[in-house]
VMD Tcl script that draws the C-alpha trace (Angstrom):
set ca {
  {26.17 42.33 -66.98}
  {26.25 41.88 -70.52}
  {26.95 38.80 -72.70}
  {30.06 39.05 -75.22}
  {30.58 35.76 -76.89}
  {29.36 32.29 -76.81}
  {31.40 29.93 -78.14}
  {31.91 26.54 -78.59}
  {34.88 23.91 -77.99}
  {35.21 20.17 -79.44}
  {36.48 16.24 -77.69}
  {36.74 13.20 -79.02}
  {34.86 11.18 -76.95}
  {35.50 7.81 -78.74}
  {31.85 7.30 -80.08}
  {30.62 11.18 -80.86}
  {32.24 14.60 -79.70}
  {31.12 16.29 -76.83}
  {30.36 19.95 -77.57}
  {31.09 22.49 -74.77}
  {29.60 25.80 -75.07}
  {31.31 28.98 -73.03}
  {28.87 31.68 -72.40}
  {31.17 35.15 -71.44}
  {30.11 37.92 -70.39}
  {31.60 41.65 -69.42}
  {32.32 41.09 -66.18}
  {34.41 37.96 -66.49}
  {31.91 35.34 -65.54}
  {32.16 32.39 -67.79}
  {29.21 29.98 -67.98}
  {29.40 26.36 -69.49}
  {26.78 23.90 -71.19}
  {26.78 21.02 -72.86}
  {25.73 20.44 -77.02}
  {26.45 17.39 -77.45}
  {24.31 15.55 -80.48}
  {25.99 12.68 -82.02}
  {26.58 12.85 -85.42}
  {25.21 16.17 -85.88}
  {28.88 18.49 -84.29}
  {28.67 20.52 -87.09}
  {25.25 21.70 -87.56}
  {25.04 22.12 -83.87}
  {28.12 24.28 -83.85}
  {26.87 26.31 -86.58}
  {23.20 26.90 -85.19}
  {25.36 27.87 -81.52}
  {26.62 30.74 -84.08}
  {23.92 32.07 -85.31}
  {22.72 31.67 -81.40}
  {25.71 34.52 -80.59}
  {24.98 36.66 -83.06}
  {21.34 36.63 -81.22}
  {22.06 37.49 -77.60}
  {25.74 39.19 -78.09}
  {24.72 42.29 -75.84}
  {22.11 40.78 -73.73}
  {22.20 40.54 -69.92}
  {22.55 36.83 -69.35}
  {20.45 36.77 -66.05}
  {17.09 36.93 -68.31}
  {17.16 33.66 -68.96}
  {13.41 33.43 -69.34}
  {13.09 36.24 -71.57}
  {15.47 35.54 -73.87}
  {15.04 31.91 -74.58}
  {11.35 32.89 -75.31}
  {12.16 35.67 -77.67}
  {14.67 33.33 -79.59}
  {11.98 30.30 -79.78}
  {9.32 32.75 -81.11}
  {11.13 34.36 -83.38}
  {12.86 30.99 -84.83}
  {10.95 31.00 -88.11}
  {11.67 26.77 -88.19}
  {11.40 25.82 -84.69}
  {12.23 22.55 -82.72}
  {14.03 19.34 -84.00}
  {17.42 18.16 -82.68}
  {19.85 20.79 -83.74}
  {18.04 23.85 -83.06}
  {16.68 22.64 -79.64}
  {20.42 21.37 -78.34}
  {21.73 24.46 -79.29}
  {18.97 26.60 -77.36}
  {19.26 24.00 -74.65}
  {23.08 24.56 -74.02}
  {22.84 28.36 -74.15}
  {20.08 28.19 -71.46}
  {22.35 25.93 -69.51}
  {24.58 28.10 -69.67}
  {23.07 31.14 -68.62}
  {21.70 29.64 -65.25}
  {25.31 28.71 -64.72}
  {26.52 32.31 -64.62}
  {24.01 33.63 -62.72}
  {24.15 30.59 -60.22}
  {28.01 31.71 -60.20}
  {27.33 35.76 -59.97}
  {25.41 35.01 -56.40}
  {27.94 31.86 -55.59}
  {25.78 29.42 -55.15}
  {24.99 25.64 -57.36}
  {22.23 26.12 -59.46}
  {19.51 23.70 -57.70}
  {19.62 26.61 -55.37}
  {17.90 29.25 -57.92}
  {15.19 26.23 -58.92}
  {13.75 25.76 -55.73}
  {16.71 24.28 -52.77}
  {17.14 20.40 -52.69}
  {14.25 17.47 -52.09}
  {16.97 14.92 -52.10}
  {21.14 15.24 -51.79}
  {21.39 12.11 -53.94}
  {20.01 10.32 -57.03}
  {19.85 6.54 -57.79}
  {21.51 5.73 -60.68}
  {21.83 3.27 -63.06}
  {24.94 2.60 -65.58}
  {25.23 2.41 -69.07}
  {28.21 1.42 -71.22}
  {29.38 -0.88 -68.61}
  {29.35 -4.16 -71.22}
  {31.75 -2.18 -73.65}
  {33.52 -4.74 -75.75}
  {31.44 -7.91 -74.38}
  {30.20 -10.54 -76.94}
  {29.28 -13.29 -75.29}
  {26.46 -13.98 -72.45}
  {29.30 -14.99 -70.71}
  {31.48 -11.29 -71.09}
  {28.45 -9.74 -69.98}
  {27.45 -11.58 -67.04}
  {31.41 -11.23 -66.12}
  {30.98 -7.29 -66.96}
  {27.33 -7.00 -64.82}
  {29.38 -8.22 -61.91}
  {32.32 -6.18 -61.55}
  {29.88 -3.19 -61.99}
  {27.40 -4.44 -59.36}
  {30.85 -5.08 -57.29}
  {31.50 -1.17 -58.30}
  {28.58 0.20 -56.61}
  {25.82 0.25 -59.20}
  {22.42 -1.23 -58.36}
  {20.90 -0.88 -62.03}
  {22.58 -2.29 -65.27}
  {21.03 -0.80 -68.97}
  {22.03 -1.85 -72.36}
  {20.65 -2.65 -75.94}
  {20.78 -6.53 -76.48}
  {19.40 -6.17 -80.25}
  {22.61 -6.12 -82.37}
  {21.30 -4.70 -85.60}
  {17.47 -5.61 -85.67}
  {15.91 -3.16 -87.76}
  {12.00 -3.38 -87.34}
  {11.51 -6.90 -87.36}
  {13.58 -10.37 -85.39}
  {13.47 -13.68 -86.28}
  {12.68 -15.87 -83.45}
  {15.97 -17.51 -83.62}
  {17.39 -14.21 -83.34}
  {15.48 -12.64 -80.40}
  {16.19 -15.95 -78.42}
  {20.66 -15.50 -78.80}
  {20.05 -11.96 -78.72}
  {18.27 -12.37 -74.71}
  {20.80 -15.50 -73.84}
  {22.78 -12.32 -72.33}
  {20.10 -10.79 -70.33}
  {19.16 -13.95 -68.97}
  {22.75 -14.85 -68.05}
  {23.07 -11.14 -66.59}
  {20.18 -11.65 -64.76}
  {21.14 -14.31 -63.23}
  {24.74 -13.39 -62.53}
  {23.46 -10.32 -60.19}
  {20.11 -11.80 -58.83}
  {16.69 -10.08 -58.40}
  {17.95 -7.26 -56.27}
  {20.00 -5.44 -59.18}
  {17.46 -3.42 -61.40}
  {17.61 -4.31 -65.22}
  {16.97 -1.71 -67.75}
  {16.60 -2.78 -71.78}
  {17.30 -0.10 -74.34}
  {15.45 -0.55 -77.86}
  {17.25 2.23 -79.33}
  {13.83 2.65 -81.57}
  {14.76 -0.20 -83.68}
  {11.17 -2.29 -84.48}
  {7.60 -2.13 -85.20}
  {4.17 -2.86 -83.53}
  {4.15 -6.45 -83.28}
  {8.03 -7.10 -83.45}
  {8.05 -4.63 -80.37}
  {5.25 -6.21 -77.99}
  {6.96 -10.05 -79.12}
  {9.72 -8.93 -77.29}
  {8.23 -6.97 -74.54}
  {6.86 -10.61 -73.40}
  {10.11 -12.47 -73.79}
  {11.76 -10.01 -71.63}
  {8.68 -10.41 -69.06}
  {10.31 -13.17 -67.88}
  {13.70 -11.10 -67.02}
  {11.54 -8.56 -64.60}
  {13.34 -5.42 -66.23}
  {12.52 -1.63 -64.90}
  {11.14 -0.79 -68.37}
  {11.65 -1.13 -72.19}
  {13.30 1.98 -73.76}
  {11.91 3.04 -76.83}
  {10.89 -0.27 -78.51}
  {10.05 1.55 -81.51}
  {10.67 4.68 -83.65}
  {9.96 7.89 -81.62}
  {8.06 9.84 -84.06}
  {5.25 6.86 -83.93}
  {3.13 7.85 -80.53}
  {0.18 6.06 -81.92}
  {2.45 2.89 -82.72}
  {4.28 3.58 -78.03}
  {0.27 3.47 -77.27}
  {-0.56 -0.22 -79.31}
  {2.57 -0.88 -77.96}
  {2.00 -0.25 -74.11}
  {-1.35 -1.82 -74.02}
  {-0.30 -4.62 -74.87}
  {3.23 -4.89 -72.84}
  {3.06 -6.74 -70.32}
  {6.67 -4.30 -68.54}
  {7.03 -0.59 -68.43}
  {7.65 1.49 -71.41}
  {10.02 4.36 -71.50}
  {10.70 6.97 -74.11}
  {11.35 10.40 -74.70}
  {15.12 11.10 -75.40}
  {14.47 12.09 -79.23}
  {11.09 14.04 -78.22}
  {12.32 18.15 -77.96}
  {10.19 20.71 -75.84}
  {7.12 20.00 -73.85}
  {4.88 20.06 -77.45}
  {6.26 16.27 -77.67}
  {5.81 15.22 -74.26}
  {1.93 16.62 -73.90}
  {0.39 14.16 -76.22}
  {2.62 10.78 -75.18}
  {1.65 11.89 -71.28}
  {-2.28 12.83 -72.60}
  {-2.73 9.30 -74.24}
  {-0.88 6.99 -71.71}
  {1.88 6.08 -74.02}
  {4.54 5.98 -71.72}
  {5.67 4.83 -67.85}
  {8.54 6.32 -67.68}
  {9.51 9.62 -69.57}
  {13.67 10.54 -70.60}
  {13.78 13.95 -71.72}
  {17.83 14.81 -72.25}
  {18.12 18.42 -70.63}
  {20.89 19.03 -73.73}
  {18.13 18.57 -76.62}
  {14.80 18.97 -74.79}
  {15.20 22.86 -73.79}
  {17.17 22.75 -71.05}
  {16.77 23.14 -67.16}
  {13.65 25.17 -67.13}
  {11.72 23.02 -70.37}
  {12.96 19.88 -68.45}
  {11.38 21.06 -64.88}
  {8.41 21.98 -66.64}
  {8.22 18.32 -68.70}
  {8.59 17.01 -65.10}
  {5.14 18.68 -63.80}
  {3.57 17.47 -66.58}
  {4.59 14.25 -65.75}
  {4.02 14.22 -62.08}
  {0.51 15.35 -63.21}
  {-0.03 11.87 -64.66}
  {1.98 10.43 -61.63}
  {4.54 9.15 -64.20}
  {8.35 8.90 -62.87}
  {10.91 10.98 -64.52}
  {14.20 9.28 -66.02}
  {16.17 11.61 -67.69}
  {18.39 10.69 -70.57}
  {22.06 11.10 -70.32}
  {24.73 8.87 -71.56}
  {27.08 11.99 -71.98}
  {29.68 14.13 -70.79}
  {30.52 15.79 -67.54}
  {28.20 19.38 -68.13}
  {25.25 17.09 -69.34}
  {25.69 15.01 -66.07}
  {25.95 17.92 -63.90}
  {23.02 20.08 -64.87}
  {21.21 16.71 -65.18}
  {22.28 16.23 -61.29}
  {21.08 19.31 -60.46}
  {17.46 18.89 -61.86}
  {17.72 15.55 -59.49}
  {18.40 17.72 -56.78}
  {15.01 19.55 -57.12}
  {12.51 17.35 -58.98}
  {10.10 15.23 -56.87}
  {9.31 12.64 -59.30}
  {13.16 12.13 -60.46}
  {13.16 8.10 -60.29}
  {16.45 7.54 -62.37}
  {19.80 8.79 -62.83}
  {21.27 7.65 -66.19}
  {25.08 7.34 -66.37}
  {28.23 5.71 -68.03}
  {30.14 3.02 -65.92}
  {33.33 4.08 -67.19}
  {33.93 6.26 -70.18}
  {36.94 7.52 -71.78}
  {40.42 7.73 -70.04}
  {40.97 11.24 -70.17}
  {37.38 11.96 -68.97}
  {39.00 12.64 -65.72}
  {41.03 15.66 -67.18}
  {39.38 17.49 -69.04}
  {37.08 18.95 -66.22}
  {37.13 18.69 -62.37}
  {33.87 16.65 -62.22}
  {34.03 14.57 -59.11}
  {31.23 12.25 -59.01}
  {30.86 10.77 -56.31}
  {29.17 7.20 -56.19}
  {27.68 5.58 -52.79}
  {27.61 1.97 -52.09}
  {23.75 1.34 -52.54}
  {24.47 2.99 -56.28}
  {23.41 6.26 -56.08}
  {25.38 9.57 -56.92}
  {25.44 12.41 -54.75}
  {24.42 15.64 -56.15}
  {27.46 18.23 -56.50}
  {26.96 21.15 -54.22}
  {29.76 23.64 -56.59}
  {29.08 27.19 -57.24}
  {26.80 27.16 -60.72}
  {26.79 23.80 -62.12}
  {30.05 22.92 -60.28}
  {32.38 22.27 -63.55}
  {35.40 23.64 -64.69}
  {37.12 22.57 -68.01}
  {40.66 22.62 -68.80}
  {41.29 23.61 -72.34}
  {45.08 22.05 -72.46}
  {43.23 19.15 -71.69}
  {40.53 19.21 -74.35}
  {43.18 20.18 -77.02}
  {44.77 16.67 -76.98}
  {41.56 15.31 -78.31}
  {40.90 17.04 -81.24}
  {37.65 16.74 -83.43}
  {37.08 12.97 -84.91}
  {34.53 11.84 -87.09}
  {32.14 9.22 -85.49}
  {29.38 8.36 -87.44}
  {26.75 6.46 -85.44}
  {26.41 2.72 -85.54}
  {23.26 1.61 -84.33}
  {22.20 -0.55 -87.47}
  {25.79 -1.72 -87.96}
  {26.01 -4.30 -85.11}
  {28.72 -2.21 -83.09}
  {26.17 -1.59 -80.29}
  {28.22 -3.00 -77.52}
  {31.21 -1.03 -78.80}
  {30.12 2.02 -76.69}
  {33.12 3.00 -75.15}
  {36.73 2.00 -75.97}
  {38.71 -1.19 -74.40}
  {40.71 1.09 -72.16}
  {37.47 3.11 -70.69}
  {37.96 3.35 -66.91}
  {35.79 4.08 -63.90}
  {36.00 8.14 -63.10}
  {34.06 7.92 -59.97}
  {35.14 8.86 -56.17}
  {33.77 5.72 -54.63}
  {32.54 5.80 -50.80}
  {34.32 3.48 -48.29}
  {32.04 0.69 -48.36}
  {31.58 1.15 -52.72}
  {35.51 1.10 -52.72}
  {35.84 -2.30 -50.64}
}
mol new
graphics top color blue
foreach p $ca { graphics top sphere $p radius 0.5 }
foreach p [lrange $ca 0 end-1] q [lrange $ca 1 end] { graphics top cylinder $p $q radius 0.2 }
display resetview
């Protein structure tokens, strides 16, 4: 079998684009990735073609081989654009040869430890202002089926909060809180946004809140500032979504700068690099949260990794997302009543797209808003649930 093309395809996806990769190959197998990186569409589409140029030829079941071959000879290696594309085409080639012998692809890492993942929801607050709209909105996704709740409460803090600030900014985590009760896990996103002392201020004001962990409270190129920070936090810190390849992850692991790591499989070198970045966790018995607030071929090789990793703690997913999530693929996620998602048991990574679909929703710019106070604007005012919901979930 020998590849042909790889190629990408574009969808609005309200905030970013998701990028789809196809991988085909001589024999009419088709395998599909995701390279998604927001803001970035068309650098990553234009490092996915130089990608093809690459491997055009190559048999796509040495996946080992040739990711190796195109990291060492990469002249400027790593960084966001390079590493998404590299992740996606790696994605993809596991899905073909998961689909050449017909089976999913947590078959080829090593068969299932678990058939489902607990998961916890993002973008569930979408369009919420008040501590009121998001106590209403923590409810009716508790009453959904979700067990864990994460957001960014920060607005547009950038490195520093007045007190004044921090205490309106937490009047919706408290009123969440309490709206749901102790049993519903709280997760609180810092999106990298402050500095040493800001950062361990607010890890102590959200003591009081008992959240899961605080997502990278501040910028993730600074693992000297995530150590100050952790020693002195009195809740879990969690990081790792902007760190590519296991290079980044050795030294946070080595110096105890994180509790929780969240590689994204779609920027950190896909299924393999994120297995490995798992060991090297487990070594330090630190849980593995992946990142991965995306689309349906980051969720489902994400799912897969679940299937097989024995320190996978946390499944990261949107609440709703995007009316026509539902159509452009035949992802059918199913979501239990004790809020976790059952992992997929499709041929490859179990996704199909429909291009007739993905047409309607052309390219649009999106530039991202993270210092502009649109934080809670993560999905649009008509996003929907796309889950199949168990009986007891569904009542």
């Amino acid at each position: 079998m020998k590849i042909t093309s790889v190629e990408t395809v574009v969808v609005d996806f309200y905030r970013t684009n998701l990028i789809f990769l196809l991988l085909k190959t001589d024999e009419g197998l088709t395998g599909v990735a995701e390279a998604t990186l927001e803001g970035q569409e068309h650098a990553v589409r234009g490092a996915v073609a130089v990608v093809a140029d690459r491997v055009r030829g190559k048999d796509p079941l040495r996946i080992s081989e040739t990711i190796y071959e195109l990291n060492r000879d990469g002249y400027w290696r790593g960084g966001p654009v390079t590493m998404t594309a590299l992740s996606a085409l790696e994605m993809a080639m596991w899905d073909v040869s998961s689909r050449a012998l017909g089976v999913p692809v947590h078959r080829m890492l090593g068969g299932q430890v678990r058939d489902r993942v607990r998961a916890y929801a993002n973008g569930w607050f979408s369009g919420a202002r008040t501590p009121e709209d998001f106590a209403q909105a923590a409810v009716e996704t508790v009453a959904q089926g979700f067990r864990g709740l994460k957001w960014d409460p920060f607005e547009a803090a950038d490195l520093e909060v007045k007190p004044a600030d921090l205490r309106r900014m937490l009047e919706p985590v408290a009123a969440v809180r309490e709206a749901v009760g102790d049993d519903v896990e709280l997760f609180i996103e810092g999106h990298g946004r402050f500095d040493v002392p800001t950062a361990i201020r607010v890890a102590r004001e959200l003591e009081q809140y008992l959240p899961v962990f605080f997502e990278e409270p501040c910028p993730p190129d600074g693992i000297d500032a995530l150590v100050e920070i952790r020693s002195k936090s009195p809740i879990a810190i969690a990081a790792g979504e902007r760190w590519f390849g296991r290079h980044a992850f050795v030294p946070a692991l080595a110096r105890s700068a994180v509790d929780f790591v969240q590689p994204d499989v779609t920027h950190a070198g896909g299924l393999m690099e994120l297995s490995f970045i798992s060991t090297l966790a487990a070594a330090h018995y630190v849980p593995f949260a992946p990142h991965n607030p995306s689309g349906p071929l980051s969720t489902a090789a994400t799912l897969q990794l679940g299937a097989t990793l024995p320190n996978f703690r946390y499944l990261e997913i949107m609440a709703v997302d995007v009316p026509w999530r539902s159509a452009i693929s035949n992802e059918a996620l199913v979501l239990t009543e004790d809020g976790d998602v059952m992992i997929p048991d499709g041929i490859g990574l179990g996704i199909e797209l429909d291009f007739d679909a993905i047409a309607e929703h052309p390219y649009s710019p999106h530039p991202m808003r993270l210092f502009d106070d649109a934080v809670a604007d993560i999905r649009p005012a008509d996003a929907r649930s796309y889950f199949n919901l168990t009986p007891a979930a569904a009542a």
